[in-house]
C-alpha positions, 0 to 999 in steps of 0.5 A: 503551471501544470507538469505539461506546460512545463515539460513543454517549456523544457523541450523548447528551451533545450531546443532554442539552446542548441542554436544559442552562443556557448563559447567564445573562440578566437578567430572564430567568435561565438560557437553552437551546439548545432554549428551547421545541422550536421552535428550528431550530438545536436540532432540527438538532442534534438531528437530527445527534445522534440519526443519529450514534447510529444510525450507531454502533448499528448498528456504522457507527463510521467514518461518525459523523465527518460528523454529529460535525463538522457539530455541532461547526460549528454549535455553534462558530458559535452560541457565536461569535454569542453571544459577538459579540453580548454584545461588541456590547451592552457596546459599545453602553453606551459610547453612554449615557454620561450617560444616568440610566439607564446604570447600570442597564444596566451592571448588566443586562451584568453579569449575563450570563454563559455557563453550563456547557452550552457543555463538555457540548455541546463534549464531546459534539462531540469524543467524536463526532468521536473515536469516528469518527476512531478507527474510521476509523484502524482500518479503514485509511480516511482521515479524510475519505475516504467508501468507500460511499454511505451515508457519501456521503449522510451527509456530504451530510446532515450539510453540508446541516445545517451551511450551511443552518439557520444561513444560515437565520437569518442570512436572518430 
């Protein structure tokens, strides 16, 4: 299999994984990263995705390591988010301790479960980065070395990407 054909396999894989199950929330069942289309985060990615296959489209292999590391990024920090969240909510049944309704909320925790979307994305994300690290070796580049432009200009995008649309979040 060539670095394209992998790279593009990884762009296609984080794509399809944004739309995959990746918690199980009581009440609400099964929850995606691009929810209704609306999700900055998921456009984001998105985004990183769509120019990584186009990087590999057109035979530019060695520069998909940019967009494929800002994914694996963002994606690491929203699984990080997620799971500080889920350990913060079981922190907070310790406070309802007598309360009538514990056991109900209990049973609410215990159905939270992450879903296999989080291996699709995290495959993705890794075949990505593979495919360009791969190529970089092949054409004698170091990993992180840009030797033109354009790879500049999409290590900038890819960094913008990365920082701002989570510090975004943090800020709402």
């Amino acid at each position: 299999m060539t670095n394209k054909n992998i790279a593009l396999a990884g762009s296609a894989l984080v794509a399809l994984g944004l739309f995959l199950p990746i918690a199980t929330l009581p009440v609400v069942g099964t929850m995606n990263l691009m929810g209704g289309g609306t999700n900055w985060f998921a456009l984001s990615v998105m985004a990183l995705a769509i120019i990584a296959a186009v990087l590999a489209f057109r035979s530019n292999e060695r520069d998909v390591i940019f967009p494929g590391a800002a994914i694996a990024v963002m994606l690491a920090y929203r699984f990080g988010m997620l799971q500080w969240h889920i350990a913060e909510m079981r922190s907070r049944l310790d406070e309802l301790k007598g309360n009538p309704f514990a056991g109900i909320a209990e049973a609410a925790m215990g159905g939270v479960q992450l879903q296999w979307g989080w291996l699709v994305l995290a495959a993705g994300a890794a075949a990505t980065i593979y495919a360009g690290v791969q190529a970089r070796k092949a054409n004698e580049i170091g990993v992180l070395e840009r030797p033109d432009s354009s790879a500049t200009k999409i290590a900038a995008l890819s960094v913008v990407l990365m920082v701002a649309v989570p510090a975004y979040e943090l800020v709402q």
